[in-house]
C-alpha positions as CSV (number, residue, x, y, z in Angstrom):
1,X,0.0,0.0,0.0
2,X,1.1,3.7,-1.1
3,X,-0.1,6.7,0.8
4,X,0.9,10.3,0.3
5,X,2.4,11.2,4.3
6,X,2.1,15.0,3.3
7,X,-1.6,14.4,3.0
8,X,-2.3,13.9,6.9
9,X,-0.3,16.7,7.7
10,X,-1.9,20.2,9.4
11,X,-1.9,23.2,7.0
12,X,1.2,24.9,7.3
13,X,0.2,27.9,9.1
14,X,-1.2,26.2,11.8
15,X,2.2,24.5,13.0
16,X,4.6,25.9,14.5
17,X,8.5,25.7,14.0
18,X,9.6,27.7,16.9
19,X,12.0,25.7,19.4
20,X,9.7,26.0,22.0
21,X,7.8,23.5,20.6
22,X,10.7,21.5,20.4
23,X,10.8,18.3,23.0
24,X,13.1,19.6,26.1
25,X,15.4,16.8,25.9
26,X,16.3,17.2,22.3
27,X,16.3,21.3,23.4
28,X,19.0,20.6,25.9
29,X,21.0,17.7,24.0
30,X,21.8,20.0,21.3
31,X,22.1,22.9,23.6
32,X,25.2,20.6,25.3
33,X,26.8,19.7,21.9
34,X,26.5,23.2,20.9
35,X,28.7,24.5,23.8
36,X,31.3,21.5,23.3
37,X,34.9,22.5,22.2
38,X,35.2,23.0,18.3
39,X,38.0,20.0,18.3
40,X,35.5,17.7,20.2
41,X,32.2,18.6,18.5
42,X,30.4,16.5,16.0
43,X,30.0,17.7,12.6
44,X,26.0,18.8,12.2
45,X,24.6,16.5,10.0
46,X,21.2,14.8,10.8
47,X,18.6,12.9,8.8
48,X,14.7,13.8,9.5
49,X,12.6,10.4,9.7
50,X,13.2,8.9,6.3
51,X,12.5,12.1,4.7
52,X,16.5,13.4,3.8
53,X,19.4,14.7,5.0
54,X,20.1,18.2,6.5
55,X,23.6,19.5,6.9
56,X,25.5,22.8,8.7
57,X,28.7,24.1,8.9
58,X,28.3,24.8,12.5
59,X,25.2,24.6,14.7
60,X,23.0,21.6,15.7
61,X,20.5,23.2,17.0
62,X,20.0,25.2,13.3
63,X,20.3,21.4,12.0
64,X,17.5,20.3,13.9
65,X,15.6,23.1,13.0
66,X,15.9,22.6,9.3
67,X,15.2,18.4,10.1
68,X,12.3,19.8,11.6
69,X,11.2,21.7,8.4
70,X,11.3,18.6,6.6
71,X,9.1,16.6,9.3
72,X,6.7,18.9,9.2
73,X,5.8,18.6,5.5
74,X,8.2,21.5,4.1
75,X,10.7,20.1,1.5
76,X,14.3,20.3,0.7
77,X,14.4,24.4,0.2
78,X,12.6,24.4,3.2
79,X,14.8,23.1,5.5
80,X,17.9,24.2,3.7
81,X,16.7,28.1,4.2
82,X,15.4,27.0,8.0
83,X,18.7,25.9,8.6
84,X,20.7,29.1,7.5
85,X,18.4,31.4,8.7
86,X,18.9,30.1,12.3
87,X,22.3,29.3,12.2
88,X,23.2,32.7,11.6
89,X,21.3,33.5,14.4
90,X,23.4,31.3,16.6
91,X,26.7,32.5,15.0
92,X,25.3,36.1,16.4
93,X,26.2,37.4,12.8
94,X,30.1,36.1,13.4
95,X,31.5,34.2,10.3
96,X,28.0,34.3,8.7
97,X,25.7,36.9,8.1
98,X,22.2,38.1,7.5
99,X,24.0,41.0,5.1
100,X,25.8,38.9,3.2
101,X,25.6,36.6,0.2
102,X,24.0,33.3,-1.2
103,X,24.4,30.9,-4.0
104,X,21.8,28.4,-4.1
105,X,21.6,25.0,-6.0
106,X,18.6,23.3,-5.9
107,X,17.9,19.5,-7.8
108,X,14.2,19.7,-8.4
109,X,13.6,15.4,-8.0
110,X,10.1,15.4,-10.1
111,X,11.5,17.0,-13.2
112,X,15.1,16.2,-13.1
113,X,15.6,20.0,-13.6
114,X,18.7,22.0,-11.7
115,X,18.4,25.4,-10.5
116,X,20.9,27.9,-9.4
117,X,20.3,31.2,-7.9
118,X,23.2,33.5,-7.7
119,X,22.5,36.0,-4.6
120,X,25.4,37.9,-4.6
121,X,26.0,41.9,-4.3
122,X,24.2,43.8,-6.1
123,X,23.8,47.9,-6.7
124,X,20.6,49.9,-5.7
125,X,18.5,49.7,-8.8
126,X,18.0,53.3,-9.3
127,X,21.5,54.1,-9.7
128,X,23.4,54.3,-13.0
129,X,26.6,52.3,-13.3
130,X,29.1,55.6,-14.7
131,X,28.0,57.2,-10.9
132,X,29.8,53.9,-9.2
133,X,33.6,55.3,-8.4
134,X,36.5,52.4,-9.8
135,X,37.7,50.2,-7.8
136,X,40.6,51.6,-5.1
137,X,40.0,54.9,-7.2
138,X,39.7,57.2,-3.6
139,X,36.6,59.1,-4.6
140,X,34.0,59.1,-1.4
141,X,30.8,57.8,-2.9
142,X,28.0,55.4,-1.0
143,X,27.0,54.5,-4.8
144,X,30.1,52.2,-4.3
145,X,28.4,50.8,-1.0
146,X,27.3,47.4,-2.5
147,X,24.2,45.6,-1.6
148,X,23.8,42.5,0.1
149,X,21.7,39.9,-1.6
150,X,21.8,37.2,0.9
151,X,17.9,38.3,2.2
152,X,16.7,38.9,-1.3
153,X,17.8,35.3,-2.6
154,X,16.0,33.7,0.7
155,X,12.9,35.1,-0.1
156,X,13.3,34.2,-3.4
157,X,14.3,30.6,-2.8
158,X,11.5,30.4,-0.7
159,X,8.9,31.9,-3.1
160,X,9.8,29.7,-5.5
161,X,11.1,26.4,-4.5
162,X,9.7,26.2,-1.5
163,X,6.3,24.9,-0.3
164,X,5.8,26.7,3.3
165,X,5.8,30.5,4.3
166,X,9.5,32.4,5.0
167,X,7.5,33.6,8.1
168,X,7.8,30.3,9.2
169,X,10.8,29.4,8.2
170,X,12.5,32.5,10.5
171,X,10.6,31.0,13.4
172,X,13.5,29.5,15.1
173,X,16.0,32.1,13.8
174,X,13.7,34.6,15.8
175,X,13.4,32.6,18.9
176,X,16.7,32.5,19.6
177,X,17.6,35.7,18.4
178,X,14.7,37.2,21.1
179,X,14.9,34.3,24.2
180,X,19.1,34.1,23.8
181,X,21.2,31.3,23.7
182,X,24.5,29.6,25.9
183,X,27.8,30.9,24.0
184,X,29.9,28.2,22.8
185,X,33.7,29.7,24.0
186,X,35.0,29.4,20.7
187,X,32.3,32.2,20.0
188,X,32.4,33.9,23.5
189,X,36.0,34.7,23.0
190,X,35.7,35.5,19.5
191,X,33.1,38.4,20.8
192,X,35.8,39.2,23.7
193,X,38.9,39.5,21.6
194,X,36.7,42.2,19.2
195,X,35.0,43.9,21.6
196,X,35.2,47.6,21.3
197,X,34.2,50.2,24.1
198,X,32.9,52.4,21.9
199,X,32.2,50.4,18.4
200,X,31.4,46.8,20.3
201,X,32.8,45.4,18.2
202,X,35.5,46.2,15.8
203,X,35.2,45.0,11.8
């Protein structure tokens, strides 16, 4: 017998994806291999009941948010975008940021089709390219201030590929970002070796 599992799941905006609907032992499990030394802790890698495989660079908690995308009936997008979103949350905007850039390959399974999305830097629309100084020429101009496209090519991604809201997809990126989270100390001393009095933090 076949069945479609997606078919007995709750429409989308009635779940929730926010760790505090997360069960407390997984909660505090991955809390405690977040805050292990870098040396000693296990790569973030995790497969979501028979439905794939979700991979980080750094956080299992953002890991088990995006396994959690795909268990409750978003697909691969999905929990590839859950799982960036929050772990740049968790890197508190560190090596990875929310003003940065994204290049996204997705394999679309029912057509055999490939997709990539290049979310680079971009400049404000509006401007005309001759106002844009050359590179390292020394002329002050914020038309040379690049923009980020790392936001723009989520919402895209998700728009298009994806099969739940981006509201919910930034669910657990917002609940850590507002409730906090335990430092690991590779990131604590990162913070304290580029704190600034005056700046916080020095670029």
């Amino acid at each position: 017998m076949v069945y479609d599992a997606f078919a007995f799941l709750p429409p989308p905006e009635t779940v929730s994806f926010s760790p505090k609907t997360w069960l407390q032992r997984d909660l505090q499990r991955l809390e405690a291999l977040s805050l292990q030394y870098p040396q000693r802790r296990p790569k973030p890698l995790a497969f979501s009941d028979g439905k794939g495989l979700v991979a980080g660079t750094s956080s299992a908690l953002a890991v088990h948010a995006g396994t959690e995308a795909l268990r409750k009936g978003g697909n691969a997008m999905d929990a590839c975008l859950t799982t960036a979103l929050t772990e740049i949350a968790l890197a508190a905007g560190s090596h990875v940021s929310y003003a940065g850039v994204a290049n996204i390959l997705y394999y679309d399974s029912s057509t055999g089709d490939t997709y990539n999305l290049d979310a680079g830097w971009n400049k404000p629309y509006y401007i005309d390219p001759a106002q844009i100084p050359e590179h390292h020429s020394g002329l002050s101009n914020g038309a040379s201030v690049l923009v980020p496209g790392f936001i723009a090519g989520v919402s895209t991604a998700s728009e298009t590929y994806g099969l739940l809201p981006l509201s919910k997809l930034l669910e657990p990126a917002l609940y850590f970002a507002m409730k906090g989270f335990k430092l690991p100390s590779d990131l604590a001393e990162e913070i304290k070796k580029n704190y600034h009095q005056r700046s916080l933090l020095s670029t």
